[in-house]
N, C-alpha and C positions, 0 to 999 in steps of 0.2 A: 504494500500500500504506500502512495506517494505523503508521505508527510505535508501538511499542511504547512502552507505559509504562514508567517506570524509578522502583523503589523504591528510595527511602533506605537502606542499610545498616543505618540502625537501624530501620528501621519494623518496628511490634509492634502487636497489637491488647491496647486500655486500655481499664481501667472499673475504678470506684472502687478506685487504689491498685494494681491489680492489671495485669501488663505480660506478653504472651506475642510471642516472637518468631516471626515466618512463613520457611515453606519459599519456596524460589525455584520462583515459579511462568512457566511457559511465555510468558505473557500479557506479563511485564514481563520485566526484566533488573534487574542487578546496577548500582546508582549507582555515577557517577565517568567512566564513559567521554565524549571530551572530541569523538570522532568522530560524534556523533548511531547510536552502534551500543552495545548493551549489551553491556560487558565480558563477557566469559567467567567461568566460575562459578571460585572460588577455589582451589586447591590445598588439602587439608587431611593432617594427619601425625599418626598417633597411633603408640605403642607399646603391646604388652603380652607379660607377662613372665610364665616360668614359671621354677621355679629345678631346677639338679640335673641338665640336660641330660638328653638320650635316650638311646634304645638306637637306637646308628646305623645299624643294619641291616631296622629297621625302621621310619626317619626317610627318607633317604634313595632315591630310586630305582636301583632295580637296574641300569637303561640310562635316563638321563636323555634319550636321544633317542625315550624311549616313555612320558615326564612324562604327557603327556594318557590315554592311552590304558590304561597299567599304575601308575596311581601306587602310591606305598606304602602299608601298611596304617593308617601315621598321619592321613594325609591324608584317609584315606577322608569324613570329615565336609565338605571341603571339594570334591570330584567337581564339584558343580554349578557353580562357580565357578573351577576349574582352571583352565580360557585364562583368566582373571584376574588369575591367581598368578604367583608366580617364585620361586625357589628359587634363594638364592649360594652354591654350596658349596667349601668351601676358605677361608670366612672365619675367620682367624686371631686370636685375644682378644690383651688385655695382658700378655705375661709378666710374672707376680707376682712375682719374685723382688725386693729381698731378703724379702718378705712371703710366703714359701712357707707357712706355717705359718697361714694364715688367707684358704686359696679361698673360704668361703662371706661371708664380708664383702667379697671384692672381684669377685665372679661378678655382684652388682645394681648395688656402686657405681660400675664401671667398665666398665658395659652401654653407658649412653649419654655419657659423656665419655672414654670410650678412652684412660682416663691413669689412673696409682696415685697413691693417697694421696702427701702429703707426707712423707717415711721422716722430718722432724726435728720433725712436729708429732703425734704419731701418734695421741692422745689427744684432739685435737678435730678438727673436718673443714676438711679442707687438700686439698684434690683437683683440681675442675676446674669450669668451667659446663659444662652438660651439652648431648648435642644440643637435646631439646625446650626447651629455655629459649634457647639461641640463637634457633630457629623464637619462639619466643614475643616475645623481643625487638624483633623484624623485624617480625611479622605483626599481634602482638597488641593494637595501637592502634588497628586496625581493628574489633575486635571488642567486646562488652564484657565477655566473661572474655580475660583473655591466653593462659590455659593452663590445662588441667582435671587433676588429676591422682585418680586414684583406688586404690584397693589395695580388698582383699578383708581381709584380716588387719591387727589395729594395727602399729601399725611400734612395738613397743617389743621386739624383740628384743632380746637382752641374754648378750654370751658374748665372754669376751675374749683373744680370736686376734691374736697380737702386737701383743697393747698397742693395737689400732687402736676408735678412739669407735665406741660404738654405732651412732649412725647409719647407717654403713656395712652394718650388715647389714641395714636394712631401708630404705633409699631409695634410690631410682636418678633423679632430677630435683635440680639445683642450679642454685639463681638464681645461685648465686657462687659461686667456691672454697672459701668458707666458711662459705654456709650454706645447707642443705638443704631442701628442696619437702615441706611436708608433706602428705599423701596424705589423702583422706577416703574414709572407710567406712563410713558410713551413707547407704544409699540416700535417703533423706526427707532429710536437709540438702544433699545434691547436685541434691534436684529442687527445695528451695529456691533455692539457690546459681543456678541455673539458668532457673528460670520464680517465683520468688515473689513477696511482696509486700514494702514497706516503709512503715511509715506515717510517716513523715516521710523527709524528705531526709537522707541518713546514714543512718538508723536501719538495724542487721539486718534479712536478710528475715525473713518469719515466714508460720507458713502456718495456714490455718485447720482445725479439726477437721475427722478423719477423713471426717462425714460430707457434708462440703459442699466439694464438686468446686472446683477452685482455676479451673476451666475455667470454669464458670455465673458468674464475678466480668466476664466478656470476652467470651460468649456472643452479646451483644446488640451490640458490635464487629465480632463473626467473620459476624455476619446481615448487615448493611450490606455488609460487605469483600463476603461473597458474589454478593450483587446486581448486583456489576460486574464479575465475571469471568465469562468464557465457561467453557461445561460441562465441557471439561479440569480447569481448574483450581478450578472447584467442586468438582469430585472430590477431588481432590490437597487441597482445604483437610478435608473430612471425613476426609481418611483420616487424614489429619493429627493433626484433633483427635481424635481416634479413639485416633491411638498413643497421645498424653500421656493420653488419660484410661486408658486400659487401662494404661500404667507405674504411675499412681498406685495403682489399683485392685488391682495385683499388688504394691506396694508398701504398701499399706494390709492386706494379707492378710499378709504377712510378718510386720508388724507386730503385728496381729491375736495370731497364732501364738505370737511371743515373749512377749505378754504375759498370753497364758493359760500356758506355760510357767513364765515368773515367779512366777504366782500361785501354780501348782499346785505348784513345789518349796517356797513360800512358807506353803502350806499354807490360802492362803485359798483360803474356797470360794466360789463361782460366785456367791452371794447378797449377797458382802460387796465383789465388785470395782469395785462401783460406788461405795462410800463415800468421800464428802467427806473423811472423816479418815484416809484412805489415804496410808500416804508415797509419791510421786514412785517410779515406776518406771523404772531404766535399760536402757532397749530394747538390745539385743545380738542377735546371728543366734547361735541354741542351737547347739552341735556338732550336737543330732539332724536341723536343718535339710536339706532340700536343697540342697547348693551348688550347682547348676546354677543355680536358679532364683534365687538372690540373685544368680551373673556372670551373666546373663541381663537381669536386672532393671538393671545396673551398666553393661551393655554397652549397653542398652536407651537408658539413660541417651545416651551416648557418643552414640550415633548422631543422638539429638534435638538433640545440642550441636551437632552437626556439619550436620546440615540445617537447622537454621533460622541459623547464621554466626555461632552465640552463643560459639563460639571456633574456632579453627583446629586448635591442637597439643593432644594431649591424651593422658597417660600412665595405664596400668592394669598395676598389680602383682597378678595372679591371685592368686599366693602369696608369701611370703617365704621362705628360706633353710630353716626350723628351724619345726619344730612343726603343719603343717598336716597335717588327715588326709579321706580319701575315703567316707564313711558310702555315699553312692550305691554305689561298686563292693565294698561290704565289705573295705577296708584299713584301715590303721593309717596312724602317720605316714610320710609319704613318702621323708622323709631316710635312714630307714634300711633301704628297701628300693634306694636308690640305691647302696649299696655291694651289690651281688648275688654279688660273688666270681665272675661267669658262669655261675652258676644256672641254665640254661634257667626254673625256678617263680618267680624272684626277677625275673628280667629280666621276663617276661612281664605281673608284675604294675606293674613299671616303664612299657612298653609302654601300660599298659591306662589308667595313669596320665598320659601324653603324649598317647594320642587322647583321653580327656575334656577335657583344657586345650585339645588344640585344635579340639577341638567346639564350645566356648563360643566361641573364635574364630570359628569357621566362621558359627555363629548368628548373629553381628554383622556377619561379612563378606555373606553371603548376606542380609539384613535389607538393606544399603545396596543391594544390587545390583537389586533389585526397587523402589526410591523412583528415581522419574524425576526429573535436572536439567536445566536447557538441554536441549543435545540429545543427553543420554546417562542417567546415573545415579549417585547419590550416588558411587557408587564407581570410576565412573571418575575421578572429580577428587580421590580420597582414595589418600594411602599406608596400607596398616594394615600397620605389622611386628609378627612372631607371634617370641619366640624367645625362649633364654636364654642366662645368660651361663659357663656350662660345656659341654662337649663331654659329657661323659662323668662321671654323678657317682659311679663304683666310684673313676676313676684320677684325678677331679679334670683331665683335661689339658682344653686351651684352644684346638689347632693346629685345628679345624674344626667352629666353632659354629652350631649349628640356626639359622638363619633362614627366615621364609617373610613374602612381600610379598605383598598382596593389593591391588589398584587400579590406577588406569591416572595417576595424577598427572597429570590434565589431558592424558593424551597423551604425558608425557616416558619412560613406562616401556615397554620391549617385554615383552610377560607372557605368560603361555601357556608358558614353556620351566623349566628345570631347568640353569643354568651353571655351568662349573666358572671359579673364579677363585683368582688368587693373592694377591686383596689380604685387609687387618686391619679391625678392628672400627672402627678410624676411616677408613677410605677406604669404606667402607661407609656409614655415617654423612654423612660430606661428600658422596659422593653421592645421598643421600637430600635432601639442604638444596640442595644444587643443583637438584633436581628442583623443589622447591618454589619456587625464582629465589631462594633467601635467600642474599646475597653473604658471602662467607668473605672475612677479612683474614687468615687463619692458617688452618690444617689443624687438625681435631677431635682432638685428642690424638695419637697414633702416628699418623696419616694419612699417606700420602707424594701420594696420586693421588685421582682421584674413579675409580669403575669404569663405564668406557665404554661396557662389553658391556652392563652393564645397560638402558642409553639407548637409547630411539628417535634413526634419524637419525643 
């Protein structure tokens, strides 16, 4: 049997200036194993956040030993991908106290470090490292981003619930206990950040106009590369470049959009937008947008990051705490149909609001499950946790927080089921980094245990 070829971790196809990263194709393996056998494809961990918790009776399943078959009405977007999933219920948050007076700044910042602020610094960020930045620590020198982190909305939320920094209400990533992961929100600098160009050494990437494909710079790379792989993975290379060029292409439409937007509250007309002596336009996603198609485009994003090795760990804040609203299903902002008082019309529109967020999920989970790795698919070697950090946002309580895991972690997750457990948002957590092999010197903030029942084996 011919030994397989083994790519370099970093190997990317180049031309003038311009660098794209490749999927793991069948043909070769993964550099570094020391056995003449190509390592196994890597473990990847993302999160994404919605805020405000659910309506539990329509999150959870009615008899969790009928998860596959009767899931709940939320999940419905995610059916095809079910034996997939898993589902912890009985995961318990941080008690907030003495900070009762300020659940929505500590519902994102104590999602993934499962510890409260510092009660004697309360006015700058004093908290904790967070999961994804441990993972990033560990993993991320393998890669050439360490950690992607992304949000839909600016993080400059701004409301002051016991004295506690801003920050807190709109990040959930911290390189350190004292200072926090800023998120990016423009689709076009994250497909920078991710496949662009630089023209010098150091220099920012930088991409070229809208209408010349960042792909045709690499094309004449990607013609060679194919020439020597078998017809599997000549497939796998076009589909490939296929997605990036369709991301851009859907992200050059966004863009499009916003800037005849601009124009037209701007009040130039159509004959004038071409003019040299035009001030600089700041691209922004309008309210009238659809947000699907921007978390779409975002998640889109994710997924490229994660099949070609361009990072491992990688965070997505849907929404923030305060001020997001749903033009798609005809609502207003979200936060205040969270208090529904048990409305039956309040709750439902709540309801209608958790199956869109996790649609957009489902869209990215189902995208990985369909890309072949080794000998499975992107998604069996990926965690994706879906979830927020309130139970319930009428009562604000904490004691049974939504999560939903999508992937097989290389093999270390049993999935397909719905469990009840009794452990907290750090034993949760630690089990998730264990899954990935990332060694802990200490438990994720309130952690006591990893959760067993989750594991294969």
């Amino acid at each position: 049997m011919t030994r397989k070829a083994v790519l370099d971790r970093r190997a990317c196809l180049k031309g003038i200036g311009a660098t794209l990263a490749l999927p793991l194709f069948s043909s070769v393996g993964w550099a570094g194993d020391t056995k003449g056998k190509p390592a196994k494809p890597p473990v990847r961990l993302a999160f994404m956040y919605m805020p405000h918790g659910v309506i539990m009776d329509q999150f959870w399943p009615t008899n969790p030993d009928n998860f596959l078959t009767q899931p709940p009405p939320a999940l419905d977007s995610l059916r095809p991908v079910l034996n997939q999933c898993l589902m912890v219920k009985g995961i318990s948050g941080v008690a907030i106290k003495p900070f009762n007076g300020a659940p929505h700044a500590l519902e994102l910042s104590t999602w993934l470090t499962a510890t409260l602020p510092n009660a004697d610094h309360r006015n700058k960020i004093d908290i904790a490292i967070s999961a994804d930045q441990i993972a990033a620590n560990y993993v991320g020198g393998l890669t050439s981003l360490p950690s992607l982190e992304l949000a839909t909305m600016p993080q400059t939320h701004k409301e002051n619930q016991e004295g506690l920094n801003e920050g807190y209400y709109s990040h959930c990533s911290f390189r350190s206990p004292t200072q926090s992961v800023p998120a990016e929100i423009n689709p076009r600098n994250v497909l920078n950040r991710l496949f662009g160009k630089a023209d010098k050494p150091g220099a920012a990437p930088r991409h070229d106009p809208l209408d010349r494909s960042m792909l045709d710079l690499v094309i004449g790379g990607a013609r060679d590369l194919r020439k020597k792989l078998p017809q599997d993975d000549q497939h796998k290379l076009d589909e490939y470049l296929d997605s990036v060029r369709a991301v851009e292409r859907r992200i050059a439409a966004i863009e499009k959009r916003q800037q005849d937007a601009a124009f037209e509250k701007a009040g130039v007309g159509p004959s004038k937008r071409n003019a040299t002596d035009s001030a600089p336009i700041e691209i922004k996603i309008p309210s009238g947008d659809k947000r699907s198609e921007y978390m779409q485009v975002m998640c889109d994003l994710n997924v490229l990051a994660f099949q070609t090795d361009t990072t491992r760990v990688s965070t997505y804040i849907g929404s923030t705490p305060n001020g997001v609203t749903y033009p798609e299903l005809g609502l207003g902002e979200h936060h205040s149909f969270t208090h529904h008082g048990n409305k039956p019309e309040t709750k439902a529109k709540v309801a209608a609001i958790t199956a869109f967020n996790i649609s957009q999920f489902a869209y990215m989970v189902n995208k990985m499950a369909k890309l072949k790795e080794g000998n499975g698919t992107l998604l069996d070697n990926c965690m994706m946790m879906w979830g927020s950090g309130l139970e319930d946002g009428d009562q604000h309580t904490r004691e049974n927080l939504p999560f939903i895991i999508a992937g097989g972690g290389g093999g270390s997750l049993k999935t397909g089921r719905c469990i009840l457990s009794k452990g907290n948002q750090g034993d949760l957590l630690t089990t998730l980094l264990a899954c990935m092999g990332v060694p802990l010197d200490r438990p994720i903030g309130i952690a006591t245990k990893q959760i067993k029942e989750m594991m294969n084996g």
